[in-house]
mmCIF entry with sequence, helices, sheets and N, C-alpha, C, O atoms, coordinates in Angstrom:
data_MODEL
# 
_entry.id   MODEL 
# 
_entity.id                         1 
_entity.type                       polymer 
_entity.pdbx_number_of_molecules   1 
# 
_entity_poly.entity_id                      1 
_entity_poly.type                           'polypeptide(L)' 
_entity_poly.nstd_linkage                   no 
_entity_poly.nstd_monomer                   no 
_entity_poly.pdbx_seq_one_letter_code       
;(UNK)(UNK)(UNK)(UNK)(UNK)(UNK)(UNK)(UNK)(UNK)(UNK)(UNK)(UNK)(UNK)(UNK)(UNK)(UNK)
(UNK)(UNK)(UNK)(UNK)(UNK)(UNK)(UNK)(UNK)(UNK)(UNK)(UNK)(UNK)(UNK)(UNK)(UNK)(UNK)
(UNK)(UNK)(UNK)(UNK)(UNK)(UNK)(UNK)(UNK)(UNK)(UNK)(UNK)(UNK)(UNK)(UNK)(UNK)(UNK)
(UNK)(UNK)(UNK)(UNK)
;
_entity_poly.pdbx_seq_one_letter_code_can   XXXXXXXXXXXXXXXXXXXXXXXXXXXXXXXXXXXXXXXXXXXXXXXXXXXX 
_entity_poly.pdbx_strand_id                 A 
# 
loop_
_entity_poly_seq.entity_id 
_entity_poly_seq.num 
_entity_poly_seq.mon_id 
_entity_poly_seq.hetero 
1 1  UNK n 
1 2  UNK n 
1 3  UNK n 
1 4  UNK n 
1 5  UNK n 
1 6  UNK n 
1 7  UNK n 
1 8  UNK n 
1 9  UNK n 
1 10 UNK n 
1 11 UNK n 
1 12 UNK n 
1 13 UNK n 
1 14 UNK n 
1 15 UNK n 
1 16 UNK n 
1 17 UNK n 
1 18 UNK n 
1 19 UNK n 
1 20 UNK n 
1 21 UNK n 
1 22 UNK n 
1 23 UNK n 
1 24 UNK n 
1 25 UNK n 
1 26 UNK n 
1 27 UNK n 
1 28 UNK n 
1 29 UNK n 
1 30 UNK n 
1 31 UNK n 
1 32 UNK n 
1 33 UNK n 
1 34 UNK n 
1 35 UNK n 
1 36 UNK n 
1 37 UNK n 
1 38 UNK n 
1 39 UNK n 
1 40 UNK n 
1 41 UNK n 
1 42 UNK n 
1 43 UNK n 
1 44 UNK n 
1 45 UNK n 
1 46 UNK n 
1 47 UNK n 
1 48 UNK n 
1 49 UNK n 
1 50 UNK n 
1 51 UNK n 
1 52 UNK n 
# 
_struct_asym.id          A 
_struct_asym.entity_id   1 
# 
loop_
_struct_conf.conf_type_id 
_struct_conf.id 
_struct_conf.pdbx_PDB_helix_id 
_struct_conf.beg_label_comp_id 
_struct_conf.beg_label_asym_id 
_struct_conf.beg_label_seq_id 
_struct_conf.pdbx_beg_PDB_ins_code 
_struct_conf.end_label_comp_id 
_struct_conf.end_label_asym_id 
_struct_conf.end_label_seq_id 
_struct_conf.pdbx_end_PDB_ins_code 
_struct_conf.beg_auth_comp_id 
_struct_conf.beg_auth_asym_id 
_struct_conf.beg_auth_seq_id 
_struct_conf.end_auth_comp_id 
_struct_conf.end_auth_asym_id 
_struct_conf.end_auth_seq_id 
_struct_conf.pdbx_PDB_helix_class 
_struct_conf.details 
_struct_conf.pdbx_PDB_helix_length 
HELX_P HELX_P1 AA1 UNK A 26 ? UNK A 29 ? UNK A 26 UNK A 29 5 ? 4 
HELX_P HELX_P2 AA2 UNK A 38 ? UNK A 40 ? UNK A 38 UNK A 40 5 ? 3 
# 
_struct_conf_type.id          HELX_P 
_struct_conf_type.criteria    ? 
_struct_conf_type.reference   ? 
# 
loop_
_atom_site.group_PDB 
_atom_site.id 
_atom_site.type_symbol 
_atom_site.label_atom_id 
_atom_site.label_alt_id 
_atom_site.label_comp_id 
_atom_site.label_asym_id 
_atom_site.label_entity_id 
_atom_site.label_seq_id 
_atom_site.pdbx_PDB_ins_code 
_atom_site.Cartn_x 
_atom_site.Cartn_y 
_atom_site.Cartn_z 
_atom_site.occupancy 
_atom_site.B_iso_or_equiv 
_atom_site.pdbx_formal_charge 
_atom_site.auth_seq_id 
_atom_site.auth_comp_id 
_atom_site.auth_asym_id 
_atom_site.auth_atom_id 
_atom_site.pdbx_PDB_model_num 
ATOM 1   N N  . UNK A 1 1  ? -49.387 -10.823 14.958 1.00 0.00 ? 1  UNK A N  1 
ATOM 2   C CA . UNK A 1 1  ? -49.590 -9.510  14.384 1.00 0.00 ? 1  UNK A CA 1 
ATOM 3   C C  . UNK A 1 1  ? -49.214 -8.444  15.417 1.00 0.00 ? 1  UNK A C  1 
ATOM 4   O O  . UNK A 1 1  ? -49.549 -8.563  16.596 1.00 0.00 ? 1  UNK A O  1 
ATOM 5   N N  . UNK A 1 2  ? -48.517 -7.404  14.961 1.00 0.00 ? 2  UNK A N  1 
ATOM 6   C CA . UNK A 1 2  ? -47.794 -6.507  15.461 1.00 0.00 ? 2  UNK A CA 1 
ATOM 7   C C  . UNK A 1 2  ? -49.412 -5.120  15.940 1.00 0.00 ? 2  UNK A C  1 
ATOM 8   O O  . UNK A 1 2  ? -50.285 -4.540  15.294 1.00 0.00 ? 2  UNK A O  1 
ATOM 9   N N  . UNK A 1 3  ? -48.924 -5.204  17.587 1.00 0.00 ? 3  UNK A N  1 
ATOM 10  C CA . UNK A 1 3  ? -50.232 -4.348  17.753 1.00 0.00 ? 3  UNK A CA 1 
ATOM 11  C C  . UNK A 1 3  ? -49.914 -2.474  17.652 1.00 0.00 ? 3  UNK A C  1 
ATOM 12  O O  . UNK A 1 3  ? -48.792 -2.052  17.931 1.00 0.00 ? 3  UNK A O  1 
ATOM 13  N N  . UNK A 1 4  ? -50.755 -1.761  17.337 1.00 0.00 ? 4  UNK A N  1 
ATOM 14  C CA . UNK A 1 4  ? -50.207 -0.327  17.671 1.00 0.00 ? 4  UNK A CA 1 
ATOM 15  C C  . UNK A 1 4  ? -50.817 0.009   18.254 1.00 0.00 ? 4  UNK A C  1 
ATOM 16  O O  . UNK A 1 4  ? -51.998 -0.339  18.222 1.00 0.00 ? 4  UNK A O  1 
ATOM 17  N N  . UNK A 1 5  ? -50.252 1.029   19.260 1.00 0.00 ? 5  UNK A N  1 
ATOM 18  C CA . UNK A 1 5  ? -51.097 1.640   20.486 1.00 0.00 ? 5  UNK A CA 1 
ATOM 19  C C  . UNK A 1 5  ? -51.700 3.545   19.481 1.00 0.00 ? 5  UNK A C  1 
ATOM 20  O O  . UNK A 1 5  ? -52.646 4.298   19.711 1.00 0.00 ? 5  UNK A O  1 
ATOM 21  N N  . UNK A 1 6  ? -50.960 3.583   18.792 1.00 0.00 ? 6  UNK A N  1 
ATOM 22  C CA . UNK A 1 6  ? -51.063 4.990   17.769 1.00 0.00 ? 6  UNK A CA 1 
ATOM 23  C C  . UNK A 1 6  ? -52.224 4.785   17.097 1.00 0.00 ? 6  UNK A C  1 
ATOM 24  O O  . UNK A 1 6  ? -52.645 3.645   16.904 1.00 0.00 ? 6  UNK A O  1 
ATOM 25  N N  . UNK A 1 7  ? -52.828 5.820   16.693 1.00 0.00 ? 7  UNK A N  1 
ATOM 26  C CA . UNK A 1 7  ? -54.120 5.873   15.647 1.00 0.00 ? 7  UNK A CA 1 
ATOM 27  C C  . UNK A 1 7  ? -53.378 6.451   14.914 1.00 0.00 ? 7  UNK A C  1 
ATOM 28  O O  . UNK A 1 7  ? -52.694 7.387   15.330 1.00 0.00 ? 7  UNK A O  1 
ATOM 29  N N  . UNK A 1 8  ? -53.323 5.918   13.303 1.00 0.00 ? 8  UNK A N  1 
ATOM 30  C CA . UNK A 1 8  ? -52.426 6.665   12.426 1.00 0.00 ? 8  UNK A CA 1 
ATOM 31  C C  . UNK A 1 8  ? -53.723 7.628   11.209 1.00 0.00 ? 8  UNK A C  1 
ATOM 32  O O  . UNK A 1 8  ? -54.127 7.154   10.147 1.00 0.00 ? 8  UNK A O  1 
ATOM 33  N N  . UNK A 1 9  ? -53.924 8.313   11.494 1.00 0.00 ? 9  UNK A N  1 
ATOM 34  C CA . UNK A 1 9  ? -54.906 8.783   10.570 1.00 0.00 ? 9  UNK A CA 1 
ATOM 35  C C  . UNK A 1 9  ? -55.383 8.683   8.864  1.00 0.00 ? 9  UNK A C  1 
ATOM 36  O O  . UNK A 1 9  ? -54.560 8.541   7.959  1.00 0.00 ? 9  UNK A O  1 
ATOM 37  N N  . UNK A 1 10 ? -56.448 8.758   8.715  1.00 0.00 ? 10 UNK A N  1 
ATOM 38  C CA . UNK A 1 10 ? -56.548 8.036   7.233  1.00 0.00 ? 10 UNK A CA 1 
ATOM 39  C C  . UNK A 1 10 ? -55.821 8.595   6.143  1.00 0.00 ? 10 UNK A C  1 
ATOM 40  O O  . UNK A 1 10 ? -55.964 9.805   6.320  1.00 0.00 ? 10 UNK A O  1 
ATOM 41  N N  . UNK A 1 11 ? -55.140 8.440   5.142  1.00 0.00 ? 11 UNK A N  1 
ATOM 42  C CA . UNK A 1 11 ? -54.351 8.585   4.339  1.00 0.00 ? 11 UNK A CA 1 
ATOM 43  C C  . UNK A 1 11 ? -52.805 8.352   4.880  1.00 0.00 ? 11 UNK A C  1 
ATOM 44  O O  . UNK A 1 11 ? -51.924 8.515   4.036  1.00 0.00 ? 11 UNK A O  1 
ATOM 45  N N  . UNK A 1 12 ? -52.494 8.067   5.922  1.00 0.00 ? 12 UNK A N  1 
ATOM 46  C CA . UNK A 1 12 ? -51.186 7.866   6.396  1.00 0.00 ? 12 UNK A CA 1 
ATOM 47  C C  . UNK A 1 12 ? -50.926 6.871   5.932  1.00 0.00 ? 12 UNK A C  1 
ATOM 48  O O  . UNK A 1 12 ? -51.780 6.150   5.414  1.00 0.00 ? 12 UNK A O  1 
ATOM 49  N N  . UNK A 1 13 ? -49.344 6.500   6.018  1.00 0.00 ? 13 UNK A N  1 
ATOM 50  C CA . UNK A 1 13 ? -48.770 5.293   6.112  1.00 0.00 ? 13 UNK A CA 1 
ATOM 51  C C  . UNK A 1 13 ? -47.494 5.186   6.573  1.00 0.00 ? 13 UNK A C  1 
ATOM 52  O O  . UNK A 1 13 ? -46.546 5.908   6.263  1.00 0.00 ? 13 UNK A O  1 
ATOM 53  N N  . UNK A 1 14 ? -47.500 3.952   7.576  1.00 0.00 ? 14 UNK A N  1 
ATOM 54  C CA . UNK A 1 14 ? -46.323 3.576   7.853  1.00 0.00 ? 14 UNK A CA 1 
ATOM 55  C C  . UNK A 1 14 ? -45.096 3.241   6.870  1.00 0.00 ? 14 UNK A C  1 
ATOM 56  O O  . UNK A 1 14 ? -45.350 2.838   5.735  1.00 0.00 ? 14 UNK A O  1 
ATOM 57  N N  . UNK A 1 15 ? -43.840 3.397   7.274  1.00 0.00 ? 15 UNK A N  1 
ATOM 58  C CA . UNK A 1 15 ? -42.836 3.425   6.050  1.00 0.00 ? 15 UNK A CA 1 
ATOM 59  C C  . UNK A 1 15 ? -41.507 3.489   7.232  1.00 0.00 ? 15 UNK A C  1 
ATOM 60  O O  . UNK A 1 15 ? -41.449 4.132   8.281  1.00 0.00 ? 15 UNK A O  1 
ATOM 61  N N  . UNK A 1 16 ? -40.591 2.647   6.666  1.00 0.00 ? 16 UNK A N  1 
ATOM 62  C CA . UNK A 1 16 ? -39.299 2.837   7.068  1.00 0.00 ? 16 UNK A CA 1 
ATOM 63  C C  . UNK A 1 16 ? -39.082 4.060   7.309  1.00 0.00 ? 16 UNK A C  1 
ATOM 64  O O  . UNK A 1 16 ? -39.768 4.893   6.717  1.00 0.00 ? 16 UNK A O  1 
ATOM 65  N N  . UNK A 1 17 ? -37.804 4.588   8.486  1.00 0.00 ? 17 UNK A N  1 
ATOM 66  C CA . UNK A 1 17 ? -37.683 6.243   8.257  1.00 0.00 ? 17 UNK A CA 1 
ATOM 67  C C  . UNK A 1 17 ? -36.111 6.013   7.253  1.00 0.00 ? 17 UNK A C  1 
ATOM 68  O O  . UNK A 1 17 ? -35.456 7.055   7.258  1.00 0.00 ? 17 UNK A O  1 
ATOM 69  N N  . UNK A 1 18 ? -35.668 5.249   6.708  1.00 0.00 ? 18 UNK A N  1 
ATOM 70  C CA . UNK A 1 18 ? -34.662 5.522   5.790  1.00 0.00 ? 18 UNK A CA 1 
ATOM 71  C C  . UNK A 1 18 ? -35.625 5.429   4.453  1.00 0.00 ? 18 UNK A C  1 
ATOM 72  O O  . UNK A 1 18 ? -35.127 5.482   3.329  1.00 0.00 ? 18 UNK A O  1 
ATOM 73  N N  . UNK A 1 19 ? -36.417 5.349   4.571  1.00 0.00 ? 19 UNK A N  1 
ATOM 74  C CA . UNK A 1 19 ? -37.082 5.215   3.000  1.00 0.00 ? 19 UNK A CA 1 
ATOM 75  C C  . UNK A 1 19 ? -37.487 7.022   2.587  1.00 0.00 ? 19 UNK A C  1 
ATOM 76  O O  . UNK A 1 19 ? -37.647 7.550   1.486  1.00 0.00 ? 19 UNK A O  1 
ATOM 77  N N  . UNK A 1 20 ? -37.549 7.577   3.918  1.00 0.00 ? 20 UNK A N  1 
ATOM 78  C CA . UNK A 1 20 ? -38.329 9.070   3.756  1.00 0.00 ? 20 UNK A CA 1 
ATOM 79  C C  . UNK A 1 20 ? -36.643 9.822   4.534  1.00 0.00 ? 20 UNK A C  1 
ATOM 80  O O  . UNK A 1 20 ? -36.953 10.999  4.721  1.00 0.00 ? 20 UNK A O  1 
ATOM 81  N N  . UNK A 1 21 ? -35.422 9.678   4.925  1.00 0.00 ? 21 UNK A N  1 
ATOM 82  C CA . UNK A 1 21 ? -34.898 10.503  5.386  1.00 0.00 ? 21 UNK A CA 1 
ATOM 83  C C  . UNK A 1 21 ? -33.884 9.919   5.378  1.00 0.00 ? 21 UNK A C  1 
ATOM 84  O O  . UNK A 1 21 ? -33.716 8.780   5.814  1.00 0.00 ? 21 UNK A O  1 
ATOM 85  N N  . UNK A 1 22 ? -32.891 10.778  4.769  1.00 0.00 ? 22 UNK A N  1 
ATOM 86  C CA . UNK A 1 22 ? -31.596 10.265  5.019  1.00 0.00 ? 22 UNK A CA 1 
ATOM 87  C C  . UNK A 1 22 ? -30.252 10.417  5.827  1.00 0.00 ? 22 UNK A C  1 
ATOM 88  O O  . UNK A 1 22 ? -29.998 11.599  6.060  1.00 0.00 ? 22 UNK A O  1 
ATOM 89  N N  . UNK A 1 23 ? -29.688 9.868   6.124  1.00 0.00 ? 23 UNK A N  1 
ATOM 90  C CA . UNK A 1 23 ? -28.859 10.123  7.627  1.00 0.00 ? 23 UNK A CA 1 
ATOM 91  C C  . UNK A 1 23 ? -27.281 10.326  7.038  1.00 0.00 ? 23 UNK A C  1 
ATOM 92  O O  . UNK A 1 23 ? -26.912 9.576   6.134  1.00 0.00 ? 23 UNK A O  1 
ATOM 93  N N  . UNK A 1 24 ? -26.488 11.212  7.495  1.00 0.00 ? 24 UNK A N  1 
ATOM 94  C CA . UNK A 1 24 ? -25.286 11.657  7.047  1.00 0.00 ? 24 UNK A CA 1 
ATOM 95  C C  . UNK A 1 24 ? -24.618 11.855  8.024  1.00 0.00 ? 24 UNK A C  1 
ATOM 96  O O  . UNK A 1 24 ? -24.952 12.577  8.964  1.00 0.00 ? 24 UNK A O  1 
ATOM 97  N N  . UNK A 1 25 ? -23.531 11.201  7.917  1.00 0.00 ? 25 UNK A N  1 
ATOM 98  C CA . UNK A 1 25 ? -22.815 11.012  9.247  1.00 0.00 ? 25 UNK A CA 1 
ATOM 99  C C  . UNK A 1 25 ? -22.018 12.235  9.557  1.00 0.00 ? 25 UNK A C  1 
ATOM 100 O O  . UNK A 1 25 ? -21.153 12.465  8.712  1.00 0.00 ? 25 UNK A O  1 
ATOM 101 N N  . UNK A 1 26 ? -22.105 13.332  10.849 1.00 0.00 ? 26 UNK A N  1 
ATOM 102 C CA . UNK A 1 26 ? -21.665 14.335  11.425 1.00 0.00 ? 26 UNK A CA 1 
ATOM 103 C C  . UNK A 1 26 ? -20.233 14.778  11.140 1.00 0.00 ? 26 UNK A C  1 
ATOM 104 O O  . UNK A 1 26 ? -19.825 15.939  11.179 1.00 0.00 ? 26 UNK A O  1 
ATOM 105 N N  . UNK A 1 27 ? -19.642 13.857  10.893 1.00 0.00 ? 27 UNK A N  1 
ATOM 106 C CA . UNK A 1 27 ? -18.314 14.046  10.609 1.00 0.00 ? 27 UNK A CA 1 
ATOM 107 C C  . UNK A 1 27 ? -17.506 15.453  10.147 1.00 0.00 ? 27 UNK A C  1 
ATOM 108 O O  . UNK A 1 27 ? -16.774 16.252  10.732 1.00 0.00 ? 27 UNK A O  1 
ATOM 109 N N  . UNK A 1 28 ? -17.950 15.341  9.005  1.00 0.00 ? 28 UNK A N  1 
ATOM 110 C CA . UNK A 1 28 ? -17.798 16.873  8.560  1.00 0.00 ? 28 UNK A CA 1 
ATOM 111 C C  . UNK A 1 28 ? -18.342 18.404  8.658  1.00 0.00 ? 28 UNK A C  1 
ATOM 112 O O  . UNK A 1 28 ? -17.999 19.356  7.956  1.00 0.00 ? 28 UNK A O  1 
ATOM 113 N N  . UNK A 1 29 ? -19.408 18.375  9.862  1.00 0.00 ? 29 UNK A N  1 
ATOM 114 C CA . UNK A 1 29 ? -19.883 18.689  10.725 1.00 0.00 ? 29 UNK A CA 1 
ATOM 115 C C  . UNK A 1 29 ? -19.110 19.336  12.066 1.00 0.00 ? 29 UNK A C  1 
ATOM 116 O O  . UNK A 1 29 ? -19.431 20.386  12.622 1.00 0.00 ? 29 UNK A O  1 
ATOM 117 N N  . UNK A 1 30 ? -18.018 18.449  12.441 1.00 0.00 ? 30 UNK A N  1 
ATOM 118 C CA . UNK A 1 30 ? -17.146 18.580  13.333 1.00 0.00 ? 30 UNK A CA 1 
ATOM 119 C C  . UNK A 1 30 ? -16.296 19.804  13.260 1.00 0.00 ? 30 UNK A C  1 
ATOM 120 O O  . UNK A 1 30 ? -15.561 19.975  12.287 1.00 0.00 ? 30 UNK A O  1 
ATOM 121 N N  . UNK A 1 31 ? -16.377 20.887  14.494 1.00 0.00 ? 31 UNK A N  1 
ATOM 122 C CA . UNK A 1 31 ? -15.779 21.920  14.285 1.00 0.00 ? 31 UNK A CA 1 
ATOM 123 C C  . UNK A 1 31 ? -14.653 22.058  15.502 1.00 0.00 ? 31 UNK A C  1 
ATOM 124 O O  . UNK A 1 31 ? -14.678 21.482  16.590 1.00 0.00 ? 31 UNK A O  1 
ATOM 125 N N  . UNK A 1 32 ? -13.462 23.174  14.900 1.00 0.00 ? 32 UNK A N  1 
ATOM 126 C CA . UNK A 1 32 ? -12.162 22.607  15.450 1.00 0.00 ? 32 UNK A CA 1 
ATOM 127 C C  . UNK A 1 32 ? -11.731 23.872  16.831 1.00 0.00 ? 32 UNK A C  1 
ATOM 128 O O  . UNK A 1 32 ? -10.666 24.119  17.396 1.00 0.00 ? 32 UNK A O  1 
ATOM 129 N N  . UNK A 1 33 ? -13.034 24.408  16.967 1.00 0.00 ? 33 UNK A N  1 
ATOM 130 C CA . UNK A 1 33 ? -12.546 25.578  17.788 1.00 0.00 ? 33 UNK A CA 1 
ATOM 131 C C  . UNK A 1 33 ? -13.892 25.550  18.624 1.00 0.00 ? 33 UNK A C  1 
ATOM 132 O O  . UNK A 1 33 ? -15.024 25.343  18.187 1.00 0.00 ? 33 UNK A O  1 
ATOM 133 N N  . UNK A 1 34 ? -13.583 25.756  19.665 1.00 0.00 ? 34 UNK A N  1 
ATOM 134 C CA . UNK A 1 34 ? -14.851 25.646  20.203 1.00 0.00 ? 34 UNK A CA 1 
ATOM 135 C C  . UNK A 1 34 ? -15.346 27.219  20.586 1.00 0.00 ? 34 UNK A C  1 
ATOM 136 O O  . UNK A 1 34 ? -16.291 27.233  21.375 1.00 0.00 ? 34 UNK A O  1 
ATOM 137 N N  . UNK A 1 35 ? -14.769 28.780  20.075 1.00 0.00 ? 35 UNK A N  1 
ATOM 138 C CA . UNK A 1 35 ? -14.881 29.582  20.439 1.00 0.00 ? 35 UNK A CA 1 
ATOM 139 C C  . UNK A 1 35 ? -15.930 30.550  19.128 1.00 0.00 ? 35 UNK A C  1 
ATOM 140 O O  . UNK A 1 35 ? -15.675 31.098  18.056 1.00 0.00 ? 35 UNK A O  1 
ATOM 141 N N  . UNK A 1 36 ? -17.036 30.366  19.883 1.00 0.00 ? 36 UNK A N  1 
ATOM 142 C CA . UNK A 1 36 ? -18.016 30.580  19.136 1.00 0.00 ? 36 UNK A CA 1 
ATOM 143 C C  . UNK A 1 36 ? -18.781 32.101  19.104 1.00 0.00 ? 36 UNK A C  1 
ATOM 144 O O  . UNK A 1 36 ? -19.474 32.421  20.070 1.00 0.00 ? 36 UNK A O  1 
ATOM 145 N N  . UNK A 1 37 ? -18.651 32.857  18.155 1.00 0.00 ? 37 UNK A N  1 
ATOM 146 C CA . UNK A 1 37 ? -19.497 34.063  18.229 1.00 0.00 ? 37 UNK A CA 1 
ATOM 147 C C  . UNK A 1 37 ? -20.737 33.922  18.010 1.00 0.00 ? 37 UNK A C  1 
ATOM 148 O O  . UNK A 1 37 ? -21.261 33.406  17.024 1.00 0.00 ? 37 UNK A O  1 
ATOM 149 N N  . UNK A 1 38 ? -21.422 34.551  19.272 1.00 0.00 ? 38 UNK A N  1 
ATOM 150 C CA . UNK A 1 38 ? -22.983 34.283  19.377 1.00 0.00 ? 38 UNK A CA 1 
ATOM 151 C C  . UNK A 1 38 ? -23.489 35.319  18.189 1.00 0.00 ? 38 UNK A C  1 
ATOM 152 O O  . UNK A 1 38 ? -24.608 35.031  17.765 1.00 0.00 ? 38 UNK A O  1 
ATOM 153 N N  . UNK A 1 39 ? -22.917 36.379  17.626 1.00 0.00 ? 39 UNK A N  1 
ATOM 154 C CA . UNK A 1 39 ? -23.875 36.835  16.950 1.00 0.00 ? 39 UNK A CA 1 
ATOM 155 C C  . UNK A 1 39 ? -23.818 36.405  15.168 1.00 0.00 ? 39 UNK A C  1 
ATOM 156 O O  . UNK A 1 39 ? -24.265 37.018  14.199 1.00 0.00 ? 39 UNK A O  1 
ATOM 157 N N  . UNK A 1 40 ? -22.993 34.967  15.269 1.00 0.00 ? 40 UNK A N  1 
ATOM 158 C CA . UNK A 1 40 ? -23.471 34.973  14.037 1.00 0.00 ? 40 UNK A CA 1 
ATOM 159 C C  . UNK A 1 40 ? -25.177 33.665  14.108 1.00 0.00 ? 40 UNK A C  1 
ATOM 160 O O  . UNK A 1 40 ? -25.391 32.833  13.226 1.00 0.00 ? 40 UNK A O  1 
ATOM 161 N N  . UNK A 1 41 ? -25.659 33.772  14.765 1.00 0.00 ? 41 UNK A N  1 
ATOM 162 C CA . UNK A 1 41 ? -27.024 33.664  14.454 1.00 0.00 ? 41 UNK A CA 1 
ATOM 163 C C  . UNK A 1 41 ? -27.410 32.307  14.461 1.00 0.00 ? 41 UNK A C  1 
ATOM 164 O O  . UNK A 1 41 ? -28.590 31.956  14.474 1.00 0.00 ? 41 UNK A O  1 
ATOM 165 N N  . UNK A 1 42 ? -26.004 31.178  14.449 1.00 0.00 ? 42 UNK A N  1 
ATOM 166 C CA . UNK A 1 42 ? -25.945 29.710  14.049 1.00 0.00 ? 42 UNK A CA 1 
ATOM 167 C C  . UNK A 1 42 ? -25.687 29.011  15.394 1.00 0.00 ? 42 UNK A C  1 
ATOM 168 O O  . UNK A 1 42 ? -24.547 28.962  15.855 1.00 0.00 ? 42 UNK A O  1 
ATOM 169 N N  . UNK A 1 43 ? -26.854 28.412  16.089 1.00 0.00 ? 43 UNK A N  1 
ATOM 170 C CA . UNK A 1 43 ? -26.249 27.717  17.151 1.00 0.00 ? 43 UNK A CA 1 
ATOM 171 C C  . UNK A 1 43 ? -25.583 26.119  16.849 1.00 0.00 ? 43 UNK A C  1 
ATOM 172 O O  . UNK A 1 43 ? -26.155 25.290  16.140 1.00 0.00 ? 43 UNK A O  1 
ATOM 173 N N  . UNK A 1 44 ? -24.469 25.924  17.434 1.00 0.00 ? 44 UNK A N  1 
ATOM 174 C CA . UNK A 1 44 ? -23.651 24.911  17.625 1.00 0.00 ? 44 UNK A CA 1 
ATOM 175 C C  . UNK A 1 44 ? -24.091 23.677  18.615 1.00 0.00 ? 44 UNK A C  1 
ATOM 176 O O  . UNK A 1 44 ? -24.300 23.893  19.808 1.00 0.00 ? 44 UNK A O  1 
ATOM 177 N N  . UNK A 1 45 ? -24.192 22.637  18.157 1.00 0.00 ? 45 UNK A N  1 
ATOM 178 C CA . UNK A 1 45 ? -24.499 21.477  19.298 1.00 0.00 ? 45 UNK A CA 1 
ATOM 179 C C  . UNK A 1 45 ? -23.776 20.215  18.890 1.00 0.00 ? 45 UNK A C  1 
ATOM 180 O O  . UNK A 1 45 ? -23.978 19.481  17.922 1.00 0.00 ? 45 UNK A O  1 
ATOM 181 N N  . UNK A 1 46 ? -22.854 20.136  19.893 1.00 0.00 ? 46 UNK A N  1 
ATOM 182 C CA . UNK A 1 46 ? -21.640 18.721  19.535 1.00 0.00 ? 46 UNK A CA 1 
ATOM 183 C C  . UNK A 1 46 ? -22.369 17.873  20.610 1.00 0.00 ? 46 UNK A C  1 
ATOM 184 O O  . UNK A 1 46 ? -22.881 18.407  21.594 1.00 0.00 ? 46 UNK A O  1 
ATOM 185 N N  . UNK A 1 47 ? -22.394 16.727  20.422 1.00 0.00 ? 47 UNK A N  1 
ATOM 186 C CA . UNK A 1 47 ? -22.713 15.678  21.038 1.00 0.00 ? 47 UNK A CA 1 
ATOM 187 C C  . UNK A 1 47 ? -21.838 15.649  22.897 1.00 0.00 ? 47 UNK A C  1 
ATOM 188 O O  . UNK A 1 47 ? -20.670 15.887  23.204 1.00 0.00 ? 47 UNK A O  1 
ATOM 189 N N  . UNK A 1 48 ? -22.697 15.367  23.520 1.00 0.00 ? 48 UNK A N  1 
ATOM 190 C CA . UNK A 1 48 ? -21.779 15.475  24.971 1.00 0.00 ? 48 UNK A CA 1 
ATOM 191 C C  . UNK A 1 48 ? -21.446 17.008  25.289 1.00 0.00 ? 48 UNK A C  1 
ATOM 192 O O  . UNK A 1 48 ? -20.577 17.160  26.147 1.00 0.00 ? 48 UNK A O  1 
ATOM 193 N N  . UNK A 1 49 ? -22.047 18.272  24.687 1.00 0.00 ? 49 UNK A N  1 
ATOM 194 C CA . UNK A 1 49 ? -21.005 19.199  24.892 1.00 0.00 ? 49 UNK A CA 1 
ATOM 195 C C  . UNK A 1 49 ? -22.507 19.977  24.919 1.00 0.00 ? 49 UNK A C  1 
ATOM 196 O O  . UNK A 1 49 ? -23.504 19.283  24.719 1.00 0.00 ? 49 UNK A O  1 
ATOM 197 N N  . UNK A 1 50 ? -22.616 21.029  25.100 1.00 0.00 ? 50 UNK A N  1 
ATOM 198 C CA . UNK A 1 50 ? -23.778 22.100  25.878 1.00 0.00 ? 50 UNK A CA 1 
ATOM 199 C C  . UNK A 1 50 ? -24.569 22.549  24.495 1.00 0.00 ? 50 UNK A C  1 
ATOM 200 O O  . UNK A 1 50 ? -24.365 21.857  23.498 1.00 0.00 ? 50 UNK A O  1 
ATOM 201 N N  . UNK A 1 51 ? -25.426 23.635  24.401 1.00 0.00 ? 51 UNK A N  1 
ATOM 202 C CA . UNK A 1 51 ? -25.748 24.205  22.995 1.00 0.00 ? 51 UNK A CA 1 
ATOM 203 C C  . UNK A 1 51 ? -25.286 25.224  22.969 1.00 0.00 ? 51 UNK A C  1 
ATOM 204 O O  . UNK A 1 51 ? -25.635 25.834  23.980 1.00 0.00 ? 51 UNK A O  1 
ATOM 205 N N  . UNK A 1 52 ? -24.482 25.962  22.182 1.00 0.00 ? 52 UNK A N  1 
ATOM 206 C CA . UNK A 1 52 ? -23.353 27.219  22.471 1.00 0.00 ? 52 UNK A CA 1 
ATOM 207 C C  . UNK A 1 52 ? -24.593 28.509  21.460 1.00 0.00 ? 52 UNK A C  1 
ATOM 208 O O  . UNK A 1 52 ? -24.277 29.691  21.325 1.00 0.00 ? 52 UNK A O  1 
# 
């Protein structure tokens, strides 16, 4: 039996996280300029690359 070190509080439950969230691959996400105007309000974060 699988031990937990967590107290999960009463009414909780454990659950897969693909059962509650779904994952979409970045792809189209991918932007082709990296010259970013700060004032439109949207910060940018590419993998390997800073938060612009």
């Amino acid at each position: 039996m699988e031990e937990n070190p967590i107290q999960i509080p009463d009414g909780w439950r454990k659950v897969a996280l693909g059962k509650v969230l779904r994952y979409a691959q970045p792809y189209r996400f991918i932007v082709k300029s990296t010259n970013y105007d700060a004032k439109s309000g949207t910060p940018v974060l590419t993998a390997g690359k800073s938060l612009f």
